[in-house]
C-alpha positions in Angstrom: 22.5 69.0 -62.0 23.9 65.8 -64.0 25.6 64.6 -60.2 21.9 65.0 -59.0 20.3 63.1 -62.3 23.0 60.3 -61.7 22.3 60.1 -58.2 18.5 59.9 -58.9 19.2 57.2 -61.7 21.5 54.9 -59.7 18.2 55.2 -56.5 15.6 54.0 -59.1 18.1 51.4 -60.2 18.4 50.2 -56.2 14.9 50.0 -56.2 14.0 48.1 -59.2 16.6 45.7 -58.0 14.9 45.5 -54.1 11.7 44.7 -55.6 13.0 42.2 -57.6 14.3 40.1 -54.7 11.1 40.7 -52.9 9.5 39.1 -55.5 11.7 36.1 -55.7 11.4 35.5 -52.3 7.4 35.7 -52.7 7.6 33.1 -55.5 9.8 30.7 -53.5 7.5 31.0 -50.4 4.6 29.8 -53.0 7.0 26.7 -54.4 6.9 25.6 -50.5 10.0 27.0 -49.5 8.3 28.0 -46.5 9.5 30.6 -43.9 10.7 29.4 -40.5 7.2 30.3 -38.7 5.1 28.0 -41.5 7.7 25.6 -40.4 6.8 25.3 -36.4 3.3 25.7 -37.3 3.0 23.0 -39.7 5.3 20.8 -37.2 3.2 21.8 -34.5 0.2 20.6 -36.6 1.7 17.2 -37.4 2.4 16.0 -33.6 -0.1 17.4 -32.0 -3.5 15.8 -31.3 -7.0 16.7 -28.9 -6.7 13.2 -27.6 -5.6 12.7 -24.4 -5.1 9.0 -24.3 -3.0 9.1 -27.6 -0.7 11.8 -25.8 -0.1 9.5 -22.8 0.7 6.7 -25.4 3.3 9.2 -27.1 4.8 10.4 -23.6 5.2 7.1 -23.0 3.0 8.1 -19.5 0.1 8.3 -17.5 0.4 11.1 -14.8 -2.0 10.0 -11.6 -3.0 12.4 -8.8 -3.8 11.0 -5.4 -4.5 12.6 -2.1 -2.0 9.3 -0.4 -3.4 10.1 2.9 -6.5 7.3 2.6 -5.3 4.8 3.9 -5.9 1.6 2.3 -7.0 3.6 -0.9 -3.5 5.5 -0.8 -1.0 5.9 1.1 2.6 5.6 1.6 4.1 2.6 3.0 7.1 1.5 5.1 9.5 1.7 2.1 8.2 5.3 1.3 6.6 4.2 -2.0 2.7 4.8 -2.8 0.7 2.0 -1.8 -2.9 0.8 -2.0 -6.2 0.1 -3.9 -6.4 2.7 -5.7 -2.8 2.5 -6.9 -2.8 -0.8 -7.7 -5.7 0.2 -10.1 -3.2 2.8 -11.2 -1.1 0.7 -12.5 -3.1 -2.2 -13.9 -4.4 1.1 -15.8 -1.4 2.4 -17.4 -0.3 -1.4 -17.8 -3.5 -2.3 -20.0 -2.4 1.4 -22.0 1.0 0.1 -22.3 2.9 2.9 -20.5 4.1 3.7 -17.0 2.4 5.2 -14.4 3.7 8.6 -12.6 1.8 9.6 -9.1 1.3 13.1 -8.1 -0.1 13.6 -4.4 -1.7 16.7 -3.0 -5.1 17.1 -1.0 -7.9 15.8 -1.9 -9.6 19.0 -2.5 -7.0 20.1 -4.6 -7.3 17.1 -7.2 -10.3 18.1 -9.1 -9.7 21.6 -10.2 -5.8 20.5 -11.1 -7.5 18.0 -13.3 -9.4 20.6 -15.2 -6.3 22.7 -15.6 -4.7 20.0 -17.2 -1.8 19.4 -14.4 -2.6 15.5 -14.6 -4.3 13.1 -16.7 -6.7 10.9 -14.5 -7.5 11.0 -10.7 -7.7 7.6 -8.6 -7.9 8.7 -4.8 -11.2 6.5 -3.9 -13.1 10.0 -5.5 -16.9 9.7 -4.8 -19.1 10.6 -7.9 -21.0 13.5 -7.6 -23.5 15.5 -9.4 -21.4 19.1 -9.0 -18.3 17.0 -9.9 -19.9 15.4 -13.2 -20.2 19.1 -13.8 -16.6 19.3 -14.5 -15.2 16.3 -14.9 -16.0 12.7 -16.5 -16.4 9.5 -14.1 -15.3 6.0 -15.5 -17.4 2.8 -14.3 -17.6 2.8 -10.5 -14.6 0.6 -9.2 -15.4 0.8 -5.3 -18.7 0.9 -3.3 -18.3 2.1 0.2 -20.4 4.2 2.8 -19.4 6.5 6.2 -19.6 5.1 9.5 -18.7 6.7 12.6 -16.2 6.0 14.4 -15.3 7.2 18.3 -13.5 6.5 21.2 -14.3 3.0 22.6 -15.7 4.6 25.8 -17.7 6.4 23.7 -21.5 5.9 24.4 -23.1 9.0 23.3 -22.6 8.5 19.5 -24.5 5.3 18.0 -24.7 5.8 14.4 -23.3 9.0 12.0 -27.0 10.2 12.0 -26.5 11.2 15.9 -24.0 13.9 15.7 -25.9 16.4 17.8 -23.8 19.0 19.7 -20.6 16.7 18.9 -17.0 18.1 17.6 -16.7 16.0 14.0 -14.2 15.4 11.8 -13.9 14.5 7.6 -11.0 14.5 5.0 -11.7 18.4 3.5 -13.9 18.3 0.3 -15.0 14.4 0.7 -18.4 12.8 0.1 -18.7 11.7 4.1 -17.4 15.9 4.9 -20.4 16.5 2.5 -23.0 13.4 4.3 -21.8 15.1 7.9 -23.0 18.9 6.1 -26.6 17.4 5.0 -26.7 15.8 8.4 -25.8 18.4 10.5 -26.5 19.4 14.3 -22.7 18.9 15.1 -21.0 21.6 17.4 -18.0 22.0 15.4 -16.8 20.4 12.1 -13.5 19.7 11.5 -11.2 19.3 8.0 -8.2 17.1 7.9 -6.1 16.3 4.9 -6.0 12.6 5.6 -7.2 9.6 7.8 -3.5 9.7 9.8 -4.2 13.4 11.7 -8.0 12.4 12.0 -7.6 9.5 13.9 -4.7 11.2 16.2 -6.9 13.8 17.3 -9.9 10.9 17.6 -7.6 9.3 19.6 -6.2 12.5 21.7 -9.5 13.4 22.2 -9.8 16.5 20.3 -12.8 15.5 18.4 -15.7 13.4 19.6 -16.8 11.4 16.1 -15.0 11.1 12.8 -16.8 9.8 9.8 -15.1 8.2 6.8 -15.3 5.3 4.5 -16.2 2.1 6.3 -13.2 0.3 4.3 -10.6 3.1 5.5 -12.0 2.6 9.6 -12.1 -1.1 9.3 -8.3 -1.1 8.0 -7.1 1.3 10.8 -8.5 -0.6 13.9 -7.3 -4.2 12.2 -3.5 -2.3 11.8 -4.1 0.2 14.9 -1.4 -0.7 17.8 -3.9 0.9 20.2 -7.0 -0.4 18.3 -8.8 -1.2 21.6 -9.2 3.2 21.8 -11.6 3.2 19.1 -14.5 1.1 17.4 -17.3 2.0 14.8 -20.7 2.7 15.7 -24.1 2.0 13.5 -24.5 1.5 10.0 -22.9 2.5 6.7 -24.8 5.7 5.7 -25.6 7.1 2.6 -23.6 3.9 0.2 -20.9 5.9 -2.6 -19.8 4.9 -5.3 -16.0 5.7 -7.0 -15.0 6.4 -10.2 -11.8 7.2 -11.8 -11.9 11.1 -12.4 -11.0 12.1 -16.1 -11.2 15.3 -18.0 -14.2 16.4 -19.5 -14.9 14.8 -23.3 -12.0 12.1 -23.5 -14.4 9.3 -24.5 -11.2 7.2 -25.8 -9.2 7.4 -22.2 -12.9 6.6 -20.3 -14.0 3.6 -22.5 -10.5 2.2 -21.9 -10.9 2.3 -18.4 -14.2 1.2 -18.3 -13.4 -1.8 -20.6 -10.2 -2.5 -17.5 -13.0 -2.5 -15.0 -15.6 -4.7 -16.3 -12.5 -7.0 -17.0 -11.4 -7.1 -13.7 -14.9 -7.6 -12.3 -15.5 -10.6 -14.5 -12.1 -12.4 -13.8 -12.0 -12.0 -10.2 -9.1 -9.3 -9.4 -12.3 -6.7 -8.2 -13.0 -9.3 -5.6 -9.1 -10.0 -4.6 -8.4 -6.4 -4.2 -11.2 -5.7 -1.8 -10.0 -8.8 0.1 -6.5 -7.9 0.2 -7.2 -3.6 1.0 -10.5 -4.0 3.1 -10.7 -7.8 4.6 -14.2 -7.9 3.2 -15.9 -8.1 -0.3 -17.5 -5.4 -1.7 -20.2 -5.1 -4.0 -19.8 -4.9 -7.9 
């Protein structure tokens, strides 16, 4: 009986002292030696911020997604490197942010839906502004103005504008405005998706379609580059005039009024003008 009592006794004693360590441990958590979890948290809290353009300044850069198949918008060059209007607005972008700018290509689309799961921070890839994109995405200032035209095979004689596509085999970049223009139109036999101007025009070419309709600025810099430009010409008039915008995820005022402020610069001191010259070999309206 007294080995059980001194058993019991030295128990109680291991518990008293337990609980007094719990408690020390509780008082030093309260003097702000906090526990390893409080410590990520409240790091987390410090770094961390809901504005997008202040997290391209801290990564030090901008990520850009581009189709690179819209030739001159974007596309890849001789060297292998991207190329075009819209990257050369790329980068007078992230210049005027102060960072450098980082190109991700995939089809066009593609591109919307990545920007809203946050896979890249802006989209420059000559994207039209729509009503069902505004949906889910912001637009910034339109920095290109362009239209569809048709264009065929130059002894083509059936097909005189994009509004005659009756009974024809046509074809669009998937998920653009003009694939969109050719859907309202309609009447066509057969309508046909390409990822980019380069398989369009070889089919054009090959015969394998009858019409392909695409931004007058993209058709008027293949047939002045085209070795075999005497195969094709356009036909009628620009339909349905678009306007682009750089695509940017919904509610980042600070990124969009940046961009916006780059734009009307660039309009005002004549670059706007010089890069239609040098992408399209014609002016283009403001």
């Amino acid at each position: 009986m007294e080995l059980e009592g001194a058993q019991m006794k030295r128990i109680k004693m291991l518990l008293i002292a337990m609980a007094g360590i719990a408690l020390l441990l509780t008082a030093c958590g309260e003097n702000g030696n906090v526990s390893p979890t409080q410590v990520s948290s409240g790091s987390e809290s410090a770094t961390a911020t809901d504005n997008l353009l202040e997290r391209i300044r801290q990564k030090g850069k901008i990520i850009v997604a581009t189709s690179g198949t819209f030739k001159p918008n974007t596309f890849t060059d001789e060297d292998g490197q991207l190329a075009g209007y819209d990257i050369d607005w790329a980068n007078m972008i992230a210049d005027k942010i102060g960072v450098e700018a980082e190109f991700v290509t995939g089809d066009l689309a593609g591109l919307v839906p990545g920007l809203v799961a946050g896979r890249y921070d802006v989209i420059l890839s000559g994207l039209i502004m729509t009503d069902e994109r505004r949906g889910v995405i912001d637009f910034s200032e339109r920095y290109k103005v362009d239209g569809g035209i048709a264009v065929v095979r130059e002894d083509n004689t059936v097909v005189t504008d994009v509004r005659n596509l009756e009974g024809l085999r046509v074809g669009v970049i998937g998920g653009s405005g003009y694939m969109e223009d050719v859907q309202q139109i309609g009447g066509y036999k057969e309508l046909k998706e390409y990822p980019g101007s380069p398989e369009a025009f070889i089919d054009l070419k090959a015969g394998r379609i009858d019409v392909y309709v695409v931004a007058k600025g993209g058709a008027s810099d293949f047939l002045m580059n085209d070795k075999e430009k005497t195969l094709l010409k356009m036909v009628g008039e620009i339909y349905n005039e678009k306007y682009s915008g750089v695509g940017i995820p919904k509610g980042e005022t600070e990124l969009k009024q940046l961009i916006d402020e780059l734009i009307a610069e660039k309009k005002q001191d004549g670059t706007y003008d010089q890069l239609a010259l040098k992408w399209f070999g014609f002016q283009i309206p403001h």
